[in-house]
MARSE-678265 format. One record per residue (C-alpha): chain; residue in one letter; x negated, y negated, z. Coordinates in nm, 4 decimals, m for minus. Layout:
BEGIN
A;A;X;Y;Z .
...
***
This chain:
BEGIN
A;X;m3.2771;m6.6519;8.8249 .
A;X;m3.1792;m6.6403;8.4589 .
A;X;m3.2136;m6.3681;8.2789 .
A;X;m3.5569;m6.3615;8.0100 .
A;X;m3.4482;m6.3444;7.6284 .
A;X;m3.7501;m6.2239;7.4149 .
A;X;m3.5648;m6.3899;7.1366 .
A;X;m3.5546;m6.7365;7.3224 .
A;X;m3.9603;m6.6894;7.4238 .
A;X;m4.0256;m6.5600;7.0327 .
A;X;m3.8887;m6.8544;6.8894 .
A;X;m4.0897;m7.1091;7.1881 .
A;X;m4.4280;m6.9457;7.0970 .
A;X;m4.3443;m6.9605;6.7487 .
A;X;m4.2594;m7.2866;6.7143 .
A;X;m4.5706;m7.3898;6.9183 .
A;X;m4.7828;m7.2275;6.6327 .
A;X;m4.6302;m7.3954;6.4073 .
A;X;m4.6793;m7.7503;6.5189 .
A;X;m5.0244;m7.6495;6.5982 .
A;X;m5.1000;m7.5818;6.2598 .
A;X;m4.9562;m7.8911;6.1231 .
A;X;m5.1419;m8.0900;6.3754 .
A;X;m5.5290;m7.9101;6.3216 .
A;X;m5.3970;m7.9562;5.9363 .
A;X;m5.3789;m8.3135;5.9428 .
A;X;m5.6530;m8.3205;6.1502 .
A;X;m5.8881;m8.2052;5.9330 .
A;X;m6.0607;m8.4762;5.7963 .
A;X;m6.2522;m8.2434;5.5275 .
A;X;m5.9799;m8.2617;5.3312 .
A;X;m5.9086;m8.4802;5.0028 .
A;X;m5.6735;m8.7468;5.1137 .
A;X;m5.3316;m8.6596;4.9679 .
A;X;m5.0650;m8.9723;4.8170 .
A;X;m4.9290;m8.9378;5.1593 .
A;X;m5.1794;m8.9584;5.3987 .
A;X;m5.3332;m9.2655;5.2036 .
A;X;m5.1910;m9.6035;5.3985 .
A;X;m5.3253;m9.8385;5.1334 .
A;X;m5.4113;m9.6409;4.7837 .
A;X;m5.1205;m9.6064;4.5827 .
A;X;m5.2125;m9.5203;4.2148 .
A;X;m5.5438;m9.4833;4.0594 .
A;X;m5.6645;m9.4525;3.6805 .
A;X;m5.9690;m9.4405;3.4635 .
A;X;m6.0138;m9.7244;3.2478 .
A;X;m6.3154;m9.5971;3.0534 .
A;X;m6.6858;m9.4100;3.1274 .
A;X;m6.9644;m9.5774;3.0376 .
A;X;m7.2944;m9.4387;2.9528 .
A;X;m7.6844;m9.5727;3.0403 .
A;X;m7.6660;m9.6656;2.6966 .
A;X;m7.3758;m9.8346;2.6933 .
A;X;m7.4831;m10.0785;2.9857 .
A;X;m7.8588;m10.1027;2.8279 .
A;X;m7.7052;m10.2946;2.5420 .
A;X;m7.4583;m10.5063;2.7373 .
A;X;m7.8094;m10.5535;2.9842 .
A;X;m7.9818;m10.6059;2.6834 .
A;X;m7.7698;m10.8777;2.5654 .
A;X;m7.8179;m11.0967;2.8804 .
A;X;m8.1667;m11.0390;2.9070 .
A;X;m8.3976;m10.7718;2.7429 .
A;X;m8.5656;m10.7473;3.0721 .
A;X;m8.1999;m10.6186;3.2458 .
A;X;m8.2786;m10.2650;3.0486 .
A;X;m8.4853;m10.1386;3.2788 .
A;X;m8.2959;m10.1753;3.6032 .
A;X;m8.0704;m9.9339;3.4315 .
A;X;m8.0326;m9.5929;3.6080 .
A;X;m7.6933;m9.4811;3.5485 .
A;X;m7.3674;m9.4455;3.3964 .
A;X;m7.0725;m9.5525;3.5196 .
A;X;m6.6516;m9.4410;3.5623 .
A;X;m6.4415;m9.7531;3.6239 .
A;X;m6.1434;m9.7134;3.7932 .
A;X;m5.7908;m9.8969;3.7984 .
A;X;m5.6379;m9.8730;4.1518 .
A;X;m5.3420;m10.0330;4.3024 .
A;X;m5.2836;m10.1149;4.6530 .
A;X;m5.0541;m10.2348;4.9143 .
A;X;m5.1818;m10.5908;5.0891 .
A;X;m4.9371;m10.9271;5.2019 .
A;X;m4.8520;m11.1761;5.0057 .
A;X;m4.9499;m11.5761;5.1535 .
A;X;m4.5434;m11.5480;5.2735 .
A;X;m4.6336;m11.1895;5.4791 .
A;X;m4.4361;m11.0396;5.2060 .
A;X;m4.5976;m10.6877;5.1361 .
A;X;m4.6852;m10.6353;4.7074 .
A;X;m4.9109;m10.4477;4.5157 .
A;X;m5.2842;m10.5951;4.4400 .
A;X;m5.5101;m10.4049;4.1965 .
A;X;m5.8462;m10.4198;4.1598 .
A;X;m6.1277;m10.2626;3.9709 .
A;X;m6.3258;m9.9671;4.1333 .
A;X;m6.6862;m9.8764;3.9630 .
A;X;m6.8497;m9.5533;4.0495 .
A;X;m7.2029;m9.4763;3.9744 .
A;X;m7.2600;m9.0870;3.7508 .
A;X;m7.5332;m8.9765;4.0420 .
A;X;m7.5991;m8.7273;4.2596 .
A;X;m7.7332;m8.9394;4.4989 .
A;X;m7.5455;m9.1228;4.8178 .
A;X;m7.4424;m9.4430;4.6760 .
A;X;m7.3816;m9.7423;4.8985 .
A;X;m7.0975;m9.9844;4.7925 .
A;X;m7.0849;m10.3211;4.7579 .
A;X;m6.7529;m10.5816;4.7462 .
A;X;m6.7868;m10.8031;4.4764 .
A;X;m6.5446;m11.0936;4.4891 .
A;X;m6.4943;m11.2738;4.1545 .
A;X;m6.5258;m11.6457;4.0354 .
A;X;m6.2637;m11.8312;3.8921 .
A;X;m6.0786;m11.7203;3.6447 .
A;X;m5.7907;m11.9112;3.3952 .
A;X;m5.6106;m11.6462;3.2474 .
A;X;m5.4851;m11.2900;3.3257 .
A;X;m5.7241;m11.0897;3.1003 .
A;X;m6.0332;m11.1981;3.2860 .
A;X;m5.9040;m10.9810;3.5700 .
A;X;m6.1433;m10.7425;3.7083 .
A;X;m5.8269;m10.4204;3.6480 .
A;X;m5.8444;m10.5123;3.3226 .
A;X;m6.2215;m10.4657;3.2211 .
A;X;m6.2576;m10.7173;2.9068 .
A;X;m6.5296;m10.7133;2.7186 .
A;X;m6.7868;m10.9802;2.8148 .
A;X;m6.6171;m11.0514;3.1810 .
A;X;m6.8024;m11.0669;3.4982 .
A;X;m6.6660;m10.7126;3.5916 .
A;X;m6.7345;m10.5564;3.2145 .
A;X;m7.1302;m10.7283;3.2760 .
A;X;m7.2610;m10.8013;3.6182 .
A;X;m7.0235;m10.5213;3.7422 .
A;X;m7.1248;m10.2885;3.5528 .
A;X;m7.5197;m10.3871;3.5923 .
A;X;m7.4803;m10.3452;3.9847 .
A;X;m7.2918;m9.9881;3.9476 .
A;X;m7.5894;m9.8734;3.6788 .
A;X;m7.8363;m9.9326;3.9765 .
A;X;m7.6728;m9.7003;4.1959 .
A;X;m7.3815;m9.8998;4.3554 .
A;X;m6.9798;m9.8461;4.3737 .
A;X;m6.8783;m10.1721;4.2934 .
A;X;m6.4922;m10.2961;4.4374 .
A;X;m6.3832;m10.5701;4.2486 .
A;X;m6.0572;m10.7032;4.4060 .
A;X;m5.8258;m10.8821;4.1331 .
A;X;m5.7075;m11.1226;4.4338 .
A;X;m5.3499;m11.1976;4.4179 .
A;X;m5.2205;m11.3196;4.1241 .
A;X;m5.3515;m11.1275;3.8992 .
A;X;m5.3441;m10.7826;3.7713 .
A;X;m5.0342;m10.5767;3.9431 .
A;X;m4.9420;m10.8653;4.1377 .
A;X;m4.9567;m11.1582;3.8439 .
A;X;m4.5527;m11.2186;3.9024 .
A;X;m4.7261;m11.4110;4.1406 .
A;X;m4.9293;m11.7682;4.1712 .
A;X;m5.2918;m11.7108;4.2414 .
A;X;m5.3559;m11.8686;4.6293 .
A;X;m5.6733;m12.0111;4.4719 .
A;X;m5.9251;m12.1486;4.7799 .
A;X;m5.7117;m11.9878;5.0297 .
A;X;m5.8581;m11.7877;5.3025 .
A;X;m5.6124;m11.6014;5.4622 .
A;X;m5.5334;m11.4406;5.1176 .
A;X;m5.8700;m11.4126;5.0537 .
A;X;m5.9536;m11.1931;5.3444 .
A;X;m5.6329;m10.9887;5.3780 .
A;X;m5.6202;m10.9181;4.9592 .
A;X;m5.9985;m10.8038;4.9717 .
A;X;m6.0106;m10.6359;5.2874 .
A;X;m5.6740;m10.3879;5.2005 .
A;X;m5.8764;m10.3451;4.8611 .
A;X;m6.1844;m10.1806;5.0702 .
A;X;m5.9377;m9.9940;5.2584 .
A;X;m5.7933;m9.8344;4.9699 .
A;X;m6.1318;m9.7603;4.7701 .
A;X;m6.2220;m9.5925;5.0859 .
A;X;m5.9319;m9.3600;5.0439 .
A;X;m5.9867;m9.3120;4.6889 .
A;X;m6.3838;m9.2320;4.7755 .
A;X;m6.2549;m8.9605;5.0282 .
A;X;m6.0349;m8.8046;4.7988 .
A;X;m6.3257;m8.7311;4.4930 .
A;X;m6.6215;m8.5525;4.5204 .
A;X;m6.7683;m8.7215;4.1761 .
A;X;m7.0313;m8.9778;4.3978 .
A;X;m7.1102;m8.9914;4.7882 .
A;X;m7.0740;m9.3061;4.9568 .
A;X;m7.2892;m9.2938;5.2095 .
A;X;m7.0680;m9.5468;5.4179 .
A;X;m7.2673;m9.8887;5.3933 .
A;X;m7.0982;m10.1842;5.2896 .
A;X;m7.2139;m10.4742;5.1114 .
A;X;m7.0446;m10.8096;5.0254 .
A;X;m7.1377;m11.0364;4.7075 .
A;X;m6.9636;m11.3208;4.5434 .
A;X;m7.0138;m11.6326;4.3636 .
A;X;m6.8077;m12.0026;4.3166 .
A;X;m6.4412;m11.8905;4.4418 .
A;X;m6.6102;m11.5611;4.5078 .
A;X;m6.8373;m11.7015;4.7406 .
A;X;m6.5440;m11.8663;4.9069 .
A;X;m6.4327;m11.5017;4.9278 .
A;X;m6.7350;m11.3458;5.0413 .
A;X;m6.7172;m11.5840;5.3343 .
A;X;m6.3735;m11.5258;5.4170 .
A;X;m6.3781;m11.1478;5.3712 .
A;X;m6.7090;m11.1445;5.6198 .
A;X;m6.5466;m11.3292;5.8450 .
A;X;m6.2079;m11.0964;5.8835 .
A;X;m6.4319;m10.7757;5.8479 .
A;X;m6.6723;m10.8891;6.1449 .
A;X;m6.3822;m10.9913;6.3662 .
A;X;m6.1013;m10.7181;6.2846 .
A;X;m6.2318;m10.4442;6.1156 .
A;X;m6.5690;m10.3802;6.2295 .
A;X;m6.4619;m10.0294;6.3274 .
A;X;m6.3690;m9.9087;6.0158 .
A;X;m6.6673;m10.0045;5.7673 .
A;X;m6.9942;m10.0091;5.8678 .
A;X;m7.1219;m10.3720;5.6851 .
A;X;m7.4734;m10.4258;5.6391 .
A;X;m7.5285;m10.7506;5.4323 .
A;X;m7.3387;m11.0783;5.2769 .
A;X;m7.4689;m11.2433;4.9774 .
A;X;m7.2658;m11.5710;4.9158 .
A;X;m7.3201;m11.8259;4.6086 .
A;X;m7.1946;m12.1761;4.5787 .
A;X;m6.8561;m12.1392;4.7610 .
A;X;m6.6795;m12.4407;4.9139 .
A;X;m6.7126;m12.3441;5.2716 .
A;X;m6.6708;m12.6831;5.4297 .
A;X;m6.3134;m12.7989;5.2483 .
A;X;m6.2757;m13.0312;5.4915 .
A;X;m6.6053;m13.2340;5.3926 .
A;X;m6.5252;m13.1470;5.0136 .
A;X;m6.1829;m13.2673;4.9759 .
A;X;m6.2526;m13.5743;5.1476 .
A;X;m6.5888;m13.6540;4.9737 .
A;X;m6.3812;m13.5885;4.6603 .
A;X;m6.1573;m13.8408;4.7661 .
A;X;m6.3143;m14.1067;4.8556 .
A;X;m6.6159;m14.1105;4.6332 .
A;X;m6.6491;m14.1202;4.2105 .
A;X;m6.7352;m13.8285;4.1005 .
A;X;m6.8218;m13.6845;3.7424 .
A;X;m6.5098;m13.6879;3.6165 .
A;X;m6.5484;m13.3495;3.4097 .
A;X;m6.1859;m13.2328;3.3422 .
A;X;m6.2851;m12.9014;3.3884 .
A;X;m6.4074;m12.9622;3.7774 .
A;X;m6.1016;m13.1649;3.7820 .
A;X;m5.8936;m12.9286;3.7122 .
A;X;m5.9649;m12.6499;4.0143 .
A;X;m5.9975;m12.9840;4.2673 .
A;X;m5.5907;m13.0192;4.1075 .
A;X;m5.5265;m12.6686;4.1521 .
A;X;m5.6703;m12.6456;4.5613 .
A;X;m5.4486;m12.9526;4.6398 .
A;X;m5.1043;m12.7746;4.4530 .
A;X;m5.1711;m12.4353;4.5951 .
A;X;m5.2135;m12.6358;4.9765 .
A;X;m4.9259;m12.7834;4.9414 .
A;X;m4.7021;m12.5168;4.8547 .
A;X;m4.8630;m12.2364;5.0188 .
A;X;m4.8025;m12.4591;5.3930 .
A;X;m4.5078;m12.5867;5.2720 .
A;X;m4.5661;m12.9799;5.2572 .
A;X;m4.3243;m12.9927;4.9560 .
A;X;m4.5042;m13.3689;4.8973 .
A;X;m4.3293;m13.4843;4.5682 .
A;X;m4.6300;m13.5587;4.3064 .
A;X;m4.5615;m13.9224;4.4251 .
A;X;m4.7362;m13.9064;4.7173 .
A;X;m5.0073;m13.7807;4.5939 .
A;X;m5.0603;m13.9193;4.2845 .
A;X;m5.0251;m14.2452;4.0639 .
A;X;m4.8664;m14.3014;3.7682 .
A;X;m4.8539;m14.1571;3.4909 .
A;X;m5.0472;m13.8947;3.6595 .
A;X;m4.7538;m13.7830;3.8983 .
A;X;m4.5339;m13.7358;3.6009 .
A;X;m4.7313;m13.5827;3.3823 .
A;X;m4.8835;m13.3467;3.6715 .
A;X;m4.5097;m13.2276;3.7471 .
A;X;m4.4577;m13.1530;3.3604 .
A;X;m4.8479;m12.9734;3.3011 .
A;X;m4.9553;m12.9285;3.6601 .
A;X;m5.3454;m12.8016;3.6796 .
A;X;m5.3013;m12.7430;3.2851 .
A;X;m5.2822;m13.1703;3.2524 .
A;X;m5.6137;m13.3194;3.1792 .
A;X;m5.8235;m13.5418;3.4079 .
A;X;m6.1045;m13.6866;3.2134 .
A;X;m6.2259;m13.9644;3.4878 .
A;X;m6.3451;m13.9497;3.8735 .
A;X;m6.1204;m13.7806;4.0520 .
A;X;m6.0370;m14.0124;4.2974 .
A;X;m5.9059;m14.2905;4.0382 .
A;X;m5.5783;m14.0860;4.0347 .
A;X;m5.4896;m14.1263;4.3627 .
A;X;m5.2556;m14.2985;4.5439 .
A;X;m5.4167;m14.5411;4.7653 .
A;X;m5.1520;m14.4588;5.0434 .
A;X;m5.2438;m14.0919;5.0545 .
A;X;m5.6275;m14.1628;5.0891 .
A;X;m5.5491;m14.4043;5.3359 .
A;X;m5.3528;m14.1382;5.5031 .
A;X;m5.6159;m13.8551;5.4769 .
A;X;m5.8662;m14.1134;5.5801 .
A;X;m5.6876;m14.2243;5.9201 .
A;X;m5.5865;m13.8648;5.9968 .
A;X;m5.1889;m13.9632;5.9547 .
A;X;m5.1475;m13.7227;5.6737 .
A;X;m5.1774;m13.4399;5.9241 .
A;X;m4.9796;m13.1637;5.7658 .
A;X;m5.2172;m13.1824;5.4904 .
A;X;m5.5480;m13.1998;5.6589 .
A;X;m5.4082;m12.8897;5.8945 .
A;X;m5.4057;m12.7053;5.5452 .
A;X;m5.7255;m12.8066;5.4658 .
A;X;m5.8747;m12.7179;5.8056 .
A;X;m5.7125;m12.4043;5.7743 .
A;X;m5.9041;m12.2822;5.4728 .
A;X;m6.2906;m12.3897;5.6372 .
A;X;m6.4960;m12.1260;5.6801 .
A;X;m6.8454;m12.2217;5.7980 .
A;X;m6.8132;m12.2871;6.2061 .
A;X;m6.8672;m11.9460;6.2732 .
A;X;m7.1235;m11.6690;6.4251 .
A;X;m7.2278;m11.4028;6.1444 .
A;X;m7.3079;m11.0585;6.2834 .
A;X;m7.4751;m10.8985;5.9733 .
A;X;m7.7846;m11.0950;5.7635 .
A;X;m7.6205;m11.3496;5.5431 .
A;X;m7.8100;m11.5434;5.2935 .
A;X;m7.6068;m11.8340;5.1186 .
A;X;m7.7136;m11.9460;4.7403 .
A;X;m7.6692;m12.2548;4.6311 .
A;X;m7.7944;m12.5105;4.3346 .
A;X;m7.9058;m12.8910;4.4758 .
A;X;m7.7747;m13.0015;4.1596 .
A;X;m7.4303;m12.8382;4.1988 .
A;X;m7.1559;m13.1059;4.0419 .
A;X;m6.8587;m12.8450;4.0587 .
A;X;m6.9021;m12.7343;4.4326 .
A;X;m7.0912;m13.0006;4.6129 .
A;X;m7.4447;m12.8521;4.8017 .
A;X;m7.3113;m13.0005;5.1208 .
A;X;m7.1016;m12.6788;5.1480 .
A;X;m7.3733;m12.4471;5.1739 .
A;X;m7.5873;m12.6618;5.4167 .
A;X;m7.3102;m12.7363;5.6304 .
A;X;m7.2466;m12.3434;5.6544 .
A;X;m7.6055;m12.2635;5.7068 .
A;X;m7.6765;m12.5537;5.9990 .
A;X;m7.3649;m12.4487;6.1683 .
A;X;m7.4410;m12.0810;6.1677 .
A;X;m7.8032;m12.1147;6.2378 .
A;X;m7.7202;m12.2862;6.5140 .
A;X;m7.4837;m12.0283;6.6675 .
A;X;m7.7834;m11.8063;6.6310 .
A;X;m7.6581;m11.5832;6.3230 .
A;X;m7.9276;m11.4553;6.0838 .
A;X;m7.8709;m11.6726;5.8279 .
A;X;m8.0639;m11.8440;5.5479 .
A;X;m8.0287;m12.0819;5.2911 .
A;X;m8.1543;m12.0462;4.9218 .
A;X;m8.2043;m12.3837;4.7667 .
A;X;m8.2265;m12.3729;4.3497 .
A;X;m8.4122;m12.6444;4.2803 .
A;X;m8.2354;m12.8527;4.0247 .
A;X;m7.9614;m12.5916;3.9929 .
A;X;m7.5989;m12.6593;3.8636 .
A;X;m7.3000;m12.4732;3.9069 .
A;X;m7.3675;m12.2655;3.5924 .
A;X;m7.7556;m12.2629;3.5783 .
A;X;m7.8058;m12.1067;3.9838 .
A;X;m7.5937;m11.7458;3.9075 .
A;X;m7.8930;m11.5918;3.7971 .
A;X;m8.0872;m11.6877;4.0808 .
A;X;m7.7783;m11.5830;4.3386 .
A;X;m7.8142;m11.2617;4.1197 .
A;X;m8.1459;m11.1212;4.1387 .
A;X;m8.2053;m11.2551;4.4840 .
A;X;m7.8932;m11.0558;4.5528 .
A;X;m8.0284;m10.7722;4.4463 .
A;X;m8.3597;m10.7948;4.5872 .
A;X;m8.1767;m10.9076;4.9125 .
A;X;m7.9542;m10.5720;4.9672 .
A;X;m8.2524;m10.3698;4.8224 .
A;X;m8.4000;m10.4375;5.1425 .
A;X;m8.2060;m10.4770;5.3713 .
A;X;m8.0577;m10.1189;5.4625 .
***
């Protein structure tokens, strides 16, 4: 038997309390997460309070009949984040983060953007008469946090091209931006979330919406407890749209041309088809395409640009690379969990109504609680304020 050494069993027992300390230490969840602990968060920063006052006359200015859903203030928030790129590459995303001055639990709602042309429309950056800067800050005055994910390509990450319509990025960029507002929520003791989550988004954002739901309900239920989805005129069924776009005339507004251009480019580099503009295009499109790309104007049917090899090709399913890409990005043949309601104009010339019915037949018929509301006569532009208030009224109740 070897001889006992009080120095050898001092040092044992010692050690022991010290890694039991560490352990009960990070352990302790009542603590304010700390720069290391957080996985996702990696800066934060106010951009600006705003008082009741301050949002009545921005309400005011939409509607005098806004003022009185006004409750609060609100503290908006820059924060950065760690998400992947489309190439699995890992950057930093930003977003915009809107807390509520209440005493009360506040739940928080994801609110995925529309389309946007140009950096300073980004939600991180707050300008003056944006969605975030309005309809942002209208939601947070009721009560709400508000997360409003920059997607990439814009804010911290606008080094790079914005995925637009894709739904991988979609789900991955907006789901690491909950994850970080959740660590930025546990490390302040200015509101209490009270741990429900609510999704919202309109045009791309309902495209979003859709494809953050989907990647919450399936990989991340554990971690956020989602109650609702609210999704407005997104292209669900891209599939059905970029072949109806294809094959029929449509308004030819260059506008509406434009993001059609933009989904095909971003497709075709994202998957790497590498199609020279030739194949898709005729001329003088395919030159002048290469030279402005979405920035060249398209002032007739979409369709008319076309080359009649590639619709031929789409058509008889030999263009298979691309229509894989295109499948890829659908995001309608699937089973909700949490009440859905999808918003969408009849009238819609931008994103076709098909989309939304499509979504809602499919789902219905998987037996998801789902429903479709129809504005009668609505366009693109003339439906938000229906998706809106019927938005609002929706989460109201539904707790």
């Amino acid at each position: 038997m070897k001889n006992f050494d009080p120095k050898i069993l001092f040092n044992r027992i010692f050690l022991l309390f010290l890694w039991s300390v560490l352990f009960l230490a990070s352990c302790n969840n009542d603590d304010p997460a700390t720069p290391e602990q957080n996985k996702y968060l990696k800066e934060s920063s106010k951009i600006k309070d705003l008082t009741k006052d301050d949002i009545s006359k921005v309400a005011s200015a939409i509607s005098p009949l806004l003022t009185g859903y006004v409750k609060n203030g609100v503290t908006v928030y820059k924060i950065t984040y760690e998400t992947k790129n489309t190439d699995g590459q890992t950057i930093t995303a930003s977003g915009a983060l809107l807390v509520p001055v209440t005493d009360q639990p506040a739940s928080l709602i994801s609110v995925q953007h529309g389309t946007i042309l140009n950096e300073n429309s980004a939600p991180s950056h707050f300008q003056d008469g944006s969605e975030t800067a309005t309809f942002g800050t209208l939601f947070g005055s009721l009560g709400y946090i508000i997360a409003y994910p920059d997607y990439i390509g814009y804010g911290s990450s606008a080094a790079y091209p914005h995925p637009y319509e894709h739904k991988a990025s979609f789900g991955t960029a907006c789901l690491d931006m909950l994850r970080a507002s959740k660590e930025f929520l546990k490390a302040q003791n200015a509101v209490k979330w009270d741990n429900k989550l609510y999704l919202a988004g309109y045009s791309e954002g309902g495209s979003a919406t859709m494809a953050l739901q989907k990647k919450i309900e399936e990989e991340a239920s554990s971690e956020f407890n989602l109650i609702a989805s609210s999704c407005g005129a997104g292209a669900y069924d891209k599939t059905a749209f970029m072949k109806y776009v294809i094959n029929n005339t449509t308004h030819g507004i260059a506008a509406y041309n434009k993001l059609y251009l933009w989904v095909l480019l971003t497709y075709d580099r994202i998957y790497n088809l590498n199609h020279p503009k030739s194949y898709y295009f005729k001329e003088p499109f395919a030159t002048q395409i290469e030279k402005l790309g979405i920035d060249y104007p398209i002032n007739q049917s979409f369709n008319t640009i076309l080359n009649d090899s590639f619709k031929t090709a789409l058509n008889d399913g030999t263009s298979k690379g691309f229509l894989d890409a295109i499948g890829d990005n659908d995001v309608y043949n699937w089973k909700p969990k949490v009440p859905t309601r999808l918003y969408h104009g009849n009238a819609d010339q931008l994103v076709f109504y098909f989309n939304s019915e499509k979504a809602y037949n499919t789902m219905k018929a998987l037996g998801a609680d789902v429903q479709l509301i129809t504005i009668d006569k609505g366009d693109h532009a003339s439906s938000i304020d229906d998706f809106l208030l019927g938005t609002l009224a929706f989460f109201t109740t539904t707790k």
